[in-house]
C-alpha positions in Angstrom: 0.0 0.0 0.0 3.4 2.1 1.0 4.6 1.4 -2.4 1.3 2.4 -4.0 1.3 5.7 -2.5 4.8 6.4 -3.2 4.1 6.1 -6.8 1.3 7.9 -6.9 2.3 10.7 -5.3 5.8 11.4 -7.5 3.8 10.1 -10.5 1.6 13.5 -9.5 3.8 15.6 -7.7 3.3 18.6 -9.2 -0.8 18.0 -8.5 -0.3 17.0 -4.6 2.0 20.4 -4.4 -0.7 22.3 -5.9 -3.3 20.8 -3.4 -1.5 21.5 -0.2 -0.5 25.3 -1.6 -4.2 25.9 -2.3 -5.2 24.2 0.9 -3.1 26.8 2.7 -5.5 29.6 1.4 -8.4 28.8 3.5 -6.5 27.4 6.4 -4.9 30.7 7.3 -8.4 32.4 6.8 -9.6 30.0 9.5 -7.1 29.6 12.0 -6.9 33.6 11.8 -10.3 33.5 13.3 -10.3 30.3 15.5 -10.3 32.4 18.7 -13.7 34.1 18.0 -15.1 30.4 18.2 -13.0 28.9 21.3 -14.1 29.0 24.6 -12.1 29.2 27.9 -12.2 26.5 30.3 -15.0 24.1 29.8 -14.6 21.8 32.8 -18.1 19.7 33.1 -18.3 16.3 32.9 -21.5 15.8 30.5 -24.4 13.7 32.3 -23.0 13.7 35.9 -25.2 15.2 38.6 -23.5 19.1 38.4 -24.5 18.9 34.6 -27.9 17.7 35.5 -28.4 20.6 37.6 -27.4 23.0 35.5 -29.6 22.2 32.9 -31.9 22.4 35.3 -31.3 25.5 36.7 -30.9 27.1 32.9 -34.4 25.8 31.8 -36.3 26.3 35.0 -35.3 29.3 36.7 -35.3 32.3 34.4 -34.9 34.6 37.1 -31.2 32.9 37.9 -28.9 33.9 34.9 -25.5 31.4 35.7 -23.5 33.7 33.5 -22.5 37.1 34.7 -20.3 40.0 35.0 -19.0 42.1 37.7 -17.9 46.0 37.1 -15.9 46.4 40.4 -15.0 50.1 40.8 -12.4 51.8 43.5 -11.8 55.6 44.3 -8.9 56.8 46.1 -10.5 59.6 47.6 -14.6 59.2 47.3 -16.9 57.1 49.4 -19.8 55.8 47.3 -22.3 58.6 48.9 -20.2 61.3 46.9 -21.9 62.7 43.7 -19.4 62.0 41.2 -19.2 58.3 42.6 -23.3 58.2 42.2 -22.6 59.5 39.0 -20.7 56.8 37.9 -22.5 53.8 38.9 -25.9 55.1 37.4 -23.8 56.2 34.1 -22.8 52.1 34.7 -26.0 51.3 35.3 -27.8 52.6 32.3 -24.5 51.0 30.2 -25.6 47.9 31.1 -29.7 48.6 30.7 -29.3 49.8 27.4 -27.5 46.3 26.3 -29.3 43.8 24.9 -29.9 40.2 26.7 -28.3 41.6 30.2 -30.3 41.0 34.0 -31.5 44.1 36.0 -28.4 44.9 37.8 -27.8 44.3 41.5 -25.7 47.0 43.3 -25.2 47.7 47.1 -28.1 49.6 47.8 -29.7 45.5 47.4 -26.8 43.8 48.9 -24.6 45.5 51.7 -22.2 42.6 50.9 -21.4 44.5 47.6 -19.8 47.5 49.5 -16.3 47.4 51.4 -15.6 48.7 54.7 -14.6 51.9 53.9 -17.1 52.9 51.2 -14.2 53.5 49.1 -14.7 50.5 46.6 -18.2 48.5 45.7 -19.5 45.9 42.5 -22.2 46.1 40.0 -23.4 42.2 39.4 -24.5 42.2 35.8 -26.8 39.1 34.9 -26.9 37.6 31.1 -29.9 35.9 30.1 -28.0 33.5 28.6 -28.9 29.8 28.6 -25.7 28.3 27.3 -21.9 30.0 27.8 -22.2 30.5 23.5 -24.7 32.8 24.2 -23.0 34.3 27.5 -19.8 34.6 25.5 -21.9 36.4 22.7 -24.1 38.6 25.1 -20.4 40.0 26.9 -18.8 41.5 24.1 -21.8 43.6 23.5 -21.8 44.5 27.1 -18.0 44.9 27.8 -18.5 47.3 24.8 -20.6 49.6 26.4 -19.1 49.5 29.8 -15.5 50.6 28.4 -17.2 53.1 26.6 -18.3 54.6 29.7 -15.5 58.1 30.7 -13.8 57.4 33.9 -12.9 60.4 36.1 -10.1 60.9 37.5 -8.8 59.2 41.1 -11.1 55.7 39.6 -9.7 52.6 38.4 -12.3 50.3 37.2 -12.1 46.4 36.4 -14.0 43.6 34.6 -14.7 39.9 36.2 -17.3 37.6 35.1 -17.2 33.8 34.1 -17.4 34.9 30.1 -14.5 37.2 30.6 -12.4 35.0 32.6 -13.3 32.2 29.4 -12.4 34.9 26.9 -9.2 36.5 28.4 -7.9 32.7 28.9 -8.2 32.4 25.2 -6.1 35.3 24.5 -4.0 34.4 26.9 -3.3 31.0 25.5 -2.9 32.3 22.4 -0.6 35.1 22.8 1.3 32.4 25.0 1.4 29.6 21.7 2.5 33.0 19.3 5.1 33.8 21.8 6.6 30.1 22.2 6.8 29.8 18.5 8.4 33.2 17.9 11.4 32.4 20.2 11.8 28.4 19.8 11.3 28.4 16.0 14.8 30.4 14.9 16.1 28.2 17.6 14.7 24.7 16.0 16.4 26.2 12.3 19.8 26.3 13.7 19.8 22.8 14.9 18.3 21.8 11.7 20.9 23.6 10.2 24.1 21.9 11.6 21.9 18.6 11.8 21.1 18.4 8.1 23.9 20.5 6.6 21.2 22.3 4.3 19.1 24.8 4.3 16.7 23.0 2.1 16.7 19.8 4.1 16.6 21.9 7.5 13.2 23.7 6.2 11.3 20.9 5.0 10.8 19.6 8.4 9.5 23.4 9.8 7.2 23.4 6.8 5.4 19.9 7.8 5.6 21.3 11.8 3.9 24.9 10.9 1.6 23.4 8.0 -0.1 20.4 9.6 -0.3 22.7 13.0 -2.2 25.4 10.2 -4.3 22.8 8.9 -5.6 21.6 12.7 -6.3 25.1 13.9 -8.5 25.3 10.6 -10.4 22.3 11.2 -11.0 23.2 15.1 -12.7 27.1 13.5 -15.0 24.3 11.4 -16.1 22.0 14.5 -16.3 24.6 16.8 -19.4 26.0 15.2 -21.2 22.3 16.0 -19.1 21.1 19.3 -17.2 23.2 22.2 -13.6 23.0 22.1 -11.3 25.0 24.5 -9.0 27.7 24.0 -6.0 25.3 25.2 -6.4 23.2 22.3 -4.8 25.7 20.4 -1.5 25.0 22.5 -1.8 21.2 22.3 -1.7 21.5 18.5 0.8 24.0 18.5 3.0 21.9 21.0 2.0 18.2 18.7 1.4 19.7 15.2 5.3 21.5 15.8 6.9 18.7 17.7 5.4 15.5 15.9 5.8 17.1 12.5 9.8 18.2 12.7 9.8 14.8 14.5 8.2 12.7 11.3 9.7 15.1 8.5 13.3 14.6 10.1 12.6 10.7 10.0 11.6 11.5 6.2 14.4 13.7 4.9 17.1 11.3 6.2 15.9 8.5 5.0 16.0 10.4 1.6 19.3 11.3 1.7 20.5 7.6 2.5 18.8 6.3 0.1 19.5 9.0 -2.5 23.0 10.4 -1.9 24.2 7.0 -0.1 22.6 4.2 -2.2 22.7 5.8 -5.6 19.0 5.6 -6.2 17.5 8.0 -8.6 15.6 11.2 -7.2 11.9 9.5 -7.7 12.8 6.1 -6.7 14.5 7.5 -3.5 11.6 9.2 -2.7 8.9 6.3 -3.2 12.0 3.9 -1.6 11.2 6.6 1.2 7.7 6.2 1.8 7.9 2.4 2.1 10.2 2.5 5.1 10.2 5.5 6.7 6.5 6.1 5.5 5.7 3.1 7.4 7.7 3.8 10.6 5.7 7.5 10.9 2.3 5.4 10.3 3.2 3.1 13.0 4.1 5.8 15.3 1.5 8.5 14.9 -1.0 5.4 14.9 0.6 4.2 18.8 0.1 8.7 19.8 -3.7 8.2 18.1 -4.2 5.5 20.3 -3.2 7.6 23.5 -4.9 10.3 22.4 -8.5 8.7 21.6 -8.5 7.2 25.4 -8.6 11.2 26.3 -11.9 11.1 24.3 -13.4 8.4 26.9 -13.9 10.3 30.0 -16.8 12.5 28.5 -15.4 15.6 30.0 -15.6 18.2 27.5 -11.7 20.0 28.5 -10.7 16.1 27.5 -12.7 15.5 24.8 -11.2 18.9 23.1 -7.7 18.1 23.6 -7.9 14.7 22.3 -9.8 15.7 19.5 -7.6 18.3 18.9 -4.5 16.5 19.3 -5.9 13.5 17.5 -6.2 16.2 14.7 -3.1 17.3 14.4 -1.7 13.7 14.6 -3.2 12.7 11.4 -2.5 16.1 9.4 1.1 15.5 10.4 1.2 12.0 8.7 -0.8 12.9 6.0 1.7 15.9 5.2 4.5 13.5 5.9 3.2 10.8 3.1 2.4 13.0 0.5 3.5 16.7 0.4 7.2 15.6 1.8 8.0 13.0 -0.8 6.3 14.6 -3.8 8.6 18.1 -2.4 11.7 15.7 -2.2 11.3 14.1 -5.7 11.0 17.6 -7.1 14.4 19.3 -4.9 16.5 15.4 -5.7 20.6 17.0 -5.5 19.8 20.2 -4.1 18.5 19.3 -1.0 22.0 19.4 0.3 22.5 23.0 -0.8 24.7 24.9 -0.1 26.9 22.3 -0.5 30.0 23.6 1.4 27.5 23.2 4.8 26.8 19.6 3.8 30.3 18.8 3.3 31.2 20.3 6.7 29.0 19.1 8.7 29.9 15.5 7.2 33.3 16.0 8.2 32.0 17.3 11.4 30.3 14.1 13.0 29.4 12.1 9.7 32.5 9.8 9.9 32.7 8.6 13.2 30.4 6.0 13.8 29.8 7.0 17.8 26.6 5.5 18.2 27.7 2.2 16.4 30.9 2.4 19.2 28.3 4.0 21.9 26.0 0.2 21.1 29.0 -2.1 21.5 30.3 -0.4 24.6 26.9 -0.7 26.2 26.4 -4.3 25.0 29.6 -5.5 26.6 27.8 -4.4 30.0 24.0 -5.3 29.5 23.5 -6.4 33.5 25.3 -3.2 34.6 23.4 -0.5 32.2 19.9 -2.4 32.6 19.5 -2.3 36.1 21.2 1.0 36.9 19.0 2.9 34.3 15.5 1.2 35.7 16.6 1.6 39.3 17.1 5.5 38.6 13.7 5.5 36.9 12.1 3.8 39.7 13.1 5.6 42.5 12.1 8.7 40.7 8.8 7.0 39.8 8.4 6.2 43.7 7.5 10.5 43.9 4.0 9.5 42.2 2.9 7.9 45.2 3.0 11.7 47.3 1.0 13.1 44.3 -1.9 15.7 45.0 -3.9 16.8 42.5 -6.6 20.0 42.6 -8.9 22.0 40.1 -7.9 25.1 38.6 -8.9 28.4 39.9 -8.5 32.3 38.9 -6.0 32.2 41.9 -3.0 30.5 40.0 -3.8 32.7 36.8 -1.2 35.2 35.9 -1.3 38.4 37.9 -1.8 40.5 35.1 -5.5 39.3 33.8 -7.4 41.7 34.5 -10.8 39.3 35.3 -8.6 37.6 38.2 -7.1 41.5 39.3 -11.1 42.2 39.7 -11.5 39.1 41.6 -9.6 39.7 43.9 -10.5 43.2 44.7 -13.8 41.7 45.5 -12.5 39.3 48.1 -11.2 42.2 49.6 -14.6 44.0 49.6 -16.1 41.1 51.4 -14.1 38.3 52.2 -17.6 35.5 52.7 -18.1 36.6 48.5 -16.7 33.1 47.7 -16.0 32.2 43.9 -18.4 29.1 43.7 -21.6 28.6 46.1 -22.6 25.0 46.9 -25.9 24.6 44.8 -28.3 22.4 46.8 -31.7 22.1 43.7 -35.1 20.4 45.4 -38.0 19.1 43.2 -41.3 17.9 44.1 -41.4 13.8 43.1 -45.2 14.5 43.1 -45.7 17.8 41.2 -46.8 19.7 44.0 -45.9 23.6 44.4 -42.4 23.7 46.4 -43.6 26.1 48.5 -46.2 24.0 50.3 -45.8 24.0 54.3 -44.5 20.1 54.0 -42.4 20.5 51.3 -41.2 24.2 53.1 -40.3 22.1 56.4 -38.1 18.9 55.1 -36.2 22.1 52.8 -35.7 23.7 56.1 -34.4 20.8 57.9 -32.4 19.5 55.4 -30.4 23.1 55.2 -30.5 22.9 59.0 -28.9 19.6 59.3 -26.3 20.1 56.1 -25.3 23.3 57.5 -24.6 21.7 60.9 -22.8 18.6 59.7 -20.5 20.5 57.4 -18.1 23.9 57.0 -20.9 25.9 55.6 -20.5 29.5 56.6 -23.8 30.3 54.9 -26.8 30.2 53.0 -29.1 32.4 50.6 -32.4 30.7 48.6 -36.0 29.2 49.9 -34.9 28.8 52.9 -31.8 29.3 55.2 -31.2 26.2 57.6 -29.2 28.8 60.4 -32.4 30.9 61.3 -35.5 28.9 62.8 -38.2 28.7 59.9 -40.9 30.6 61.5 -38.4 33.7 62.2 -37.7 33.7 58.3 -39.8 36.4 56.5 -41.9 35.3 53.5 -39.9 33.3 50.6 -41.4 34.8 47.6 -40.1 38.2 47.6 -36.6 38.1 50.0 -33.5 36.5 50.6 -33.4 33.7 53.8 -30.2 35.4 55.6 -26.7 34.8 53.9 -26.2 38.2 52.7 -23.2 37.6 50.1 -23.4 37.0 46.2 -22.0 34.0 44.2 -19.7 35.8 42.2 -18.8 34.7 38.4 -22.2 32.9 39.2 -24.7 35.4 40.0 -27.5 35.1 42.0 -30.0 38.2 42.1 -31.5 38.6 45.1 -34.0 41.4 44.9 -35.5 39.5 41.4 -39.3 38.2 41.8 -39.3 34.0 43.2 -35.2 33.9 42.4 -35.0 30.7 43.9 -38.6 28.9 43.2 -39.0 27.6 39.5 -41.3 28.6 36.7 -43.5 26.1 37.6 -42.7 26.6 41.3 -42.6 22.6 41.8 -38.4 23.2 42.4 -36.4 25.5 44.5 -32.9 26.1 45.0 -30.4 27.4 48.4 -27.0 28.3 47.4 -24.3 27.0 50.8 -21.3 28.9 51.2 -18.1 26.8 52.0 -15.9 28.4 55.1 -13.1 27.6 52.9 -12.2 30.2 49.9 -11.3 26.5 47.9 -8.0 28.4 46.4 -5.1 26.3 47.8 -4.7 22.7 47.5 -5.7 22.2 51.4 -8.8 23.8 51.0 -9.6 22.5 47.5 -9.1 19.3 49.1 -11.8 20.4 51.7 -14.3 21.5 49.5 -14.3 18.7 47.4 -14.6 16.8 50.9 -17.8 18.5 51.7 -19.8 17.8 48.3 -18.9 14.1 48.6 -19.6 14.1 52.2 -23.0 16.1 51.4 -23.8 13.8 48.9 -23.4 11.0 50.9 -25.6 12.8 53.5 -28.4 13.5 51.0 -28.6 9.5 49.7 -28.3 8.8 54.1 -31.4 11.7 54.6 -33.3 10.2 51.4 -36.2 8.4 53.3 -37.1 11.0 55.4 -38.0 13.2 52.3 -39.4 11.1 49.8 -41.3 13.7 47.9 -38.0 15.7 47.2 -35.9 14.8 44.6 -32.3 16.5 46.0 -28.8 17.3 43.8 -25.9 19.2 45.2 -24.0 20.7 42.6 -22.7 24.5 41.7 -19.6 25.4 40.2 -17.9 23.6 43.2 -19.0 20.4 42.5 -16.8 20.7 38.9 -13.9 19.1 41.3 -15.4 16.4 42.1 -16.9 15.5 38.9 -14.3 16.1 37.2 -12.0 13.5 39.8 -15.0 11.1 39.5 -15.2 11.2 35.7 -11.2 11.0 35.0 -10.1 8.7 37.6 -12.9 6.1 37.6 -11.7 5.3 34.0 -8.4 6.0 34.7 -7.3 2.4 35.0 -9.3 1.4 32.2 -7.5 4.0 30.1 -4.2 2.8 30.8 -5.0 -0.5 30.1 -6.7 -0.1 27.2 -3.7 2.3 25.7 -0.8 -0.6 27.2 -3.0 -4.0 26.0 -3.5 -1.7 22.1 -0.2 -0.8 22.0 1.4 -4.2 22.6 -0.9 -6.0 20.0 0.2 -3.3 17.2 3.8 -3.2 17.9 3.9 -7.2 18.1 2.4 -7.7 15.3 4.8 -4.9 13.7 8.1 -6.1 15.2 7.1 -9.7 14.7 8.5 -10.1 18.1 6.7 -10.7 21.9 9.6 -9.7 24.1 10.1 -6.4 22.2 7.1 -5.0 22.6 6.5 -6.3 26.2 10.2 -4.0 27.0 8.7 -1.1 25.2 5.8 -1.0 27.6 7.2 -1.4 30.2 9.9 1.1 30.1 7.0 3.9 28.2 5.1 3.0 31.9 8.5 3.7 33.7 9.0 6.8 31.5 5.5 8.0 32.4 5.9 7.5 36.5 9.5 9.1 36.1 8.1 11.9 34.7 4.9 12.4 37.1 7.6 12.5 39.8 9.9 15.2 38.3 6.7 17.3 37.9 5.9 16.5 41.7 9.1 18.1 42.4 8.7 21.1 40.3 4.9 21.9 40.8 4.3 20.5 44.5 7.1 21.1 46.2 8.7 23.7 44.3 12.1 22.6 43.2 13.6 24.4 40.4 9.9 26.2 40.2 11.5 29.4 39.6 13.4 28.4 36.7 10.2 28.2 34.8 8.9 31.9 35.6 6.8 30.2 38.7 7.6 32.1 41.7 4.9 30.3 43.8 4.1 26.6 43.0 0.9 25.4 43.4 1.4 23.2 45.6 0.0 20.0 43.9 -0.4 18.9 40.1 -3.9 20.0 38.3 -6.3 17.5 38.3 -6.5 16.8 34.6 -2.6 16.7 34.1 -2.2 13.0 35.2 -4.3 11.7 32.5 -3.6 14.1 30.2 0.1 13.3 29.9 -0.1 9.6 30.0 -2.2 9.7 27.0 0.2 12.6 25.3 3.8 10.8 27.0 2.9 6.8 26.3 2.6 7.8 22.5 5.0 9.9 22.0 7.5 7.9 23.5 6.9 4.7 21.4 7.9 7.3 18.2 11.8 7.0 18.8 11.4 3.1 20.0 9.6 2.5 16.1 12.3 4.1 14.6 15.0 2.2 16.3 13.6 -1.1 16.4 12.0 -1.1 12.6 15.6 -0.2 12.2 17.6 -3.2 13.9 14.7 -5.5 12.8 15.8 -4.0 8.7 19.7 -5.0 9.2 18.6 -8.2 11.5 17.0 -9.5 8.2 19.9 -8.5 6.0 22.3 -10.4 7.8 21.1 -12.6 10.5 23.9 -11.0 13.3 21.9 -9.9 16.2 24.6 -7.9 17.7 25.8 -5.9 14.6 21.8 -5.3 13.7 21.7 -3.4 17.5 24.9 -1.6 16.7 23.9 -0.5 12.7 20.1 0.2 14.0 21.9 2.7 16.3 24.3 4.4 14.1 21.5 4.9 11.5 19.5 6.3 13.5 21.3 7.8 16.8 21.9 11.3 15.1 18.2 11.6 14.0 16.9 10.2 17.3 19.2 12.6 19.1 18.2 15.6 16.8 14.4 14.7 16.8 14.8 14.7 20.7 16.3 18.0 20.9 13.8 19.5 19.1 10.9 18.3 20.8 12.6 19.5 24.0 12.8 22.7 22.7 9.6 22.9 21.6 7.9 21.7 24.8 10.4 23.1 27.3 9.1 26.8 25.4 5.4 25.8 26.6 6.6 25.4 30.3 7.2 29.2 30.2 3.8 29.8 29.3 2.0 31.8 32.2 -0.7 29.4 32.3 -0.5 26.7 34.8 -1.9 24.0 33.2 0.2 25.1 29.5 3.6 24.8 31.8 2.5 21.5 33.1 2.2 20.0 29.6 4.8 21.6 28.5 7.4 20.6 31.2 6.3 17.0 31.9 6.5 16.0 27.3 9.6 17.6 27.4 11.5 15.7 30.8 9.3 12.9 28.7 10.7 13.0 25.5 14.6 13.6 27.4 14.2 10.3 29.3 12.9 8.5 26.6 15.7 10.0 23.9 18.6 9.8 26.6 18.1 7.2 29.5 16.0 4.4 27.5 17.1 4.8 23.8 21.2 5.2 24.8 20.9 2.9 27.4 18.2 0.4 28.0 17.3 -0.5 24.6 20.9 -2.2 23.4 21.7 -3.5 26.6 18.2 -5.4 27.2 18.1 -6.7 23.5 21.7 -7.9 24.3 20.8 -9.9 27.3 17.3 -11.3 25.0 19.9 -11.9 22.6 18.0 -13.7 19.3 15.3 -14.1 21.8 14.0 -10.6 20.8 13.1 -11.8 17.7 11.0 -14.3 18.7 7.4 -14.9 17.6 4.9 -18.2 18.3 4.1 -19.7 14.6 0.1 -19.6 16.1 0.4 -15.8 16.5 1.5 -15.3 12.5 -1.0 -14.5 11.1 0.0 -14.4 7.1 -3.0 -11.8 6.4 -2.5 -9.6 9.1 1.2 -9.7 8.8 1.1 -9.0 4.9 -1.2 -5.9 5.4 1.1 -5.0 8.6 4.4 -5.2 6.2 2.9 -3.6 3.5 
């Protein structure tokens, strides 16, 4: 099929170049624009009992709007009673009136809570009436518009906070961060393809497969994102893969080329198609083993997941498509000038061409096979043994870089009122029987339920039907007031001086909002907040029986924790064996070996541990944190990382393991020596191994500068990744355990060969 291609593709080279150029037209267009369709952090696992609730609370309660914004204003010199400050907020007030789709606005002259100590600093809550975050997203430009447009006097500063805004400055963010990782690592990536290749040609080839399948992705995610939501951190993933993968794949390419070109003597077209058959085949094989990892991020049904696996998954395939067509039809067409200028060529030959290290490096290691093995796994290990002191915690606006302006106005309205916590507990009731909520039986179990929850756990608060601190019949009436807890749910609004705020449309559901003592910022407290809606979930199935005519959930923006755990780590193990048990069924069949594929697992499992504990070291307890423009660590890893990087990390590490061993198992079958196949396998491919690896280093190590936290954790844990596997394992552990399997490696049960499979696995 290899061969096939090959053919077809220099028989119509000029075509397939014209294709991809074209193609390039609309893809720009597209990717130009992607960030109009992204959204921020999209952290709800679909179908789990948060979701459920929020659907709820969307289609039933039109006087709760889940989408907000907050203008938080400060003077330096003016309490709020002064005219010009009165001035201002109604000038505010009447922005925000006068936009379509936004909530009556809820000031301090509602809520106290809204007003700081000193008078000197106070919030506007802005509702959207906005169903879906689409629509929020939407509905906020229009009003952000107005509200900049608003004059601010002098001795004012004025900032903008809001879920929408916090979703829409991350996207920026992320992008500015991808533009700014590329700008600095790319020149950096040319000179080592430079000196690697000896050619400017031959060095560019690879950057044009990195930046066009990376193109090509970005413009498929502007497509789907009209139809599905995918996050703004896609764009990084595909930036950090499409770049990465594709100088990885193209360099595998281009030097197989040149052997088989400048080396073997073939002519310019039959290199090329000679090209595709091998190499082609080692590139399928290996961006086939990263599919696999990244499909299994598709199975949690979380939607941040789903996004990056999609997108990743994307840019996987657009990097081997590129790599099978546009690279050999682009290398058929350059032939003898892909070593220009030649005088570079000939020195770098000169250079490192003649010595044969890594065929030297092989034999020296295979004279010591014991000695290398178990030196090189027992340093893995006992870095691996750091995963068992992992944490892991949700993101926050907390850990976002100082500078957004969304987490800026946060902050200043903690400091208004410290009990305006980020996410209120959302404890929903509905009526089992369809009777009216608000019915004295259905009135007392709300009441004692609130009264119970509030006494069994850290709840410093509640607003909505009914407030479990204050005995019922002290509470005024339900319809038209808040129950007590005075303070707002900000980036989630809650408005309390709207008509039946917390009873539904049909009034047969009702809602209380519980404030957590804890602000749920650090890892301790994260840790205690996800405590309390287990342990009120828990409670509620307990409490069941004694209200069966109430159906309860417990959900909120704090429940996104917990879900999120649930939904990742209950298929966690199913993941990993999935990816492992897939994996060694493709590479067996591939290597025609059992024992080969059996090491490669085992040591991408090691790699994977080894590099969970590095990041423990760097993210949780701070080590070396500051060399990575992190000046305070978070304390524990985020909760998606762990899967996240398996998936990414397990596949990417079987790319330089295909190349070596597809390799050894080529000379094995030209002559039979075990020992010399280990020792040619590496010198053919231990300077593009080592190259690739550089690169990819370079490229990811430039993501861990990015001031996201979740960006720097990709970035930094593919990058110590990708340096284990292209250092420790390749240089080490692959010659000296195929030395001590000896022509064992190469064995494989006559009941597992398959002639079919093994044809259409060859081919």
């Amino acid at each position: 099929m290899l061969t096939q291609l090959g053919t077809w593709v220099v028989r119509h080279r000029i075509w397939v170049l014209v294709f991809w150029i074209l193609l390039i037209i609309p893809s720009v267009f597209a990717a130009s624009r992607l960030s109009h369709v992204l959204q921020g952090e999209v952290a709800s696992a679909k179908g789990d009992e948060m979701y459920r609730q929020e659907h709820l609370i969307n289609q039933d309660f039109p006087e709760q709007n889940l989408y907000s914004i907050m203008v938080v204003l400060e003077s330096k010199r003016d309490t709020v009673d002064a005219p010009a400050y009165q001035a201002l907020i109604q000038r505010y007030l009447d922005a925000a009136e006068a936009t379509p789709g936004t909530a009556p606005s809820v000031t301090y002259r509602q809520d106290s809570a809204l007003l700081s100590e000193d008078q000197r600093s106070t919030y506007i809550a802005i509702g959207l009436e906005a169903r879906d975050y689409a629509l929020a997203d939407k509905l906020s430009l229009d009003l952000v518009k107005n509200v900049r447009a608003v004059p601010l006097p002098d001795g004012f500063d004025m900032k903008l906070t809001g879920g929408p805004l916090f979703g829409r400055e991350i996207t920026t963010l992320s992008a500015k961060d991808g533009f700014n990782t590329e700008k600095r690592v790319l020149p950096i990536v040319l000179v080592v393809l430079i000196f690697a290749f000896g050619g400017i040609l031959a060095a560019g080839l690879p950057l044009i497969t990195g930046v066009l399948s990376m193109l090509i992705t970005l413009a498929l995610l502007y497509v789907l994102a009209h139809f599905m939501t995918i996050t703004s951190l896609s764009q990084n993933i595909v930036s950090m893969l499409g770049l990465g993968v594709g100088i990885d794949y193209s360099l595998l390419m281009v030097s197989r080329f040149r052997e088989e070109f400048f080396d073997k003597g073939y002519s310019k077209e039959e290199a090329a198609i000679r090209t595709v058959e091998s190499a082609g085949r080692t590139i399928l094989y290996s961006g086939t083993v990263v599919s696999i990892g990244l499909v299994a991020l598709l199975m949690p049904n979380v939607v941040f997941m789903t996004s990056l696996g999609l997108s990743g998954l994307l840019v996987v395939i657009s990097t081997i498509a590129v790599g099978l067509t546009l690279i050999p039809a682009l290398l058929s067409l350059i032939g003898p000038h892909l070593n220009a200028p030649q005088a570079l060529a000939n020195w770098t030959s000169r250079m490192w061409g003649q010595s044969r290290f890594w065929y030297h490096w092989a034999k020296w290691i295979m004279k010591r096979p014991i000695f290398f093995t178990f030196v090189s796994i027992a340093a893995l290990a006992s870095v691996s043994l750091i995963t068992f002191e992992m944490k892991v915690w949700n993101t926050s606006i907390r850990i976002m870089p100082e500078q957004m302006e969304t987490r800026q106005g946060f902050e200043k309205i903690l400091e208004i009122d410290p009990k305006n916590l980020f996410a209120p507990i959302i404890v929903s009731f509905e009526s089992k029987d369809g009777s009216p909520i608000w019915t004295d039986e259905n009135v007392a179990a709300i009441h004692e339920f609130a009264a119970l929850t509030g006494k069994t756990f850290p709840i410093a608060g509640m607003i909505g039907m009914a407030n479990g601190f204050q005995p019922l019949e002290e509470q005024t009436p339900l319809y038209n007031t808040i129950a007590g807890y005075g303070g707002l749910a900000n980036l989630q609004v809650i408005q309390p001086n709207m008509r039946l705020p917390y009873i539904s449309s049909d009034e047969t559901k009702a809602m209380i909002a519980m404030f957590h003592k804890f602000e749920g910022y650090g890892v301790q407290e994260s840790g205690a907040d996800i405590d309390t809606i287990k342990g009120m979930r828990e409670f509620r199935d307990q409490m069941q029986s004694r209200y069966p005519n109430l159906e309860i959930m417990v959900g909120g923006l704090s429940a996104i924790p917990v879900e999120m755990r649930d939904a990742i780590y209950k298929n966690f193990p199913f993941v990993v064996l999935m990816t492992v048990i897939i994996t060694y069924l493709l590479t067996m069949f591939s290597f025609g070996s059992v024992l080969l594929p059996l090491k490669a697992v085992f040591l991408n499992v090691l790699s994977v541990t080894a590099t969970y504990g590095c990041m423990i070291l760097v993210f949780q307890k701070g080590m070396g944190a500051s060399l990575i423009g992190m000046e305070q660590p978070p304390g524990a890893l985020l909760i998606v990382s762990p899967l996240i990087l398996f998936c990414l990390i397990f596949g990417l590490s079987m790319d330089y393991e295909i190349f070596l061993i597809n390799r050894i198992r080529e000379e094995y079958d030209a002559s039979g020596d075990y020992e010399e196949a280990i020792a040619l396998g590496m010198e053919k491919t231990g300077a593009i191994i080592t190259n690739a690896g550089l690169i990819m280093i370079l490229i990811f190590m430039g993501f861990a500068f990015a001031r996201i936290v979740v960006i720097k954790e990709f970035g930094f844990g593919m990058a110590v990744a990708i340096f284990i596997d292209a250092t420790i394992i390749r240089l080490m552990v692959v010659p000296a355990m195929m030395k001590l399997f000896g022509r064992g490696s190469w064995y494989f049960p006559k009941f597992l060969d398959i002639p079919l499979l093994r044809k259409i696995l060859k081919e």
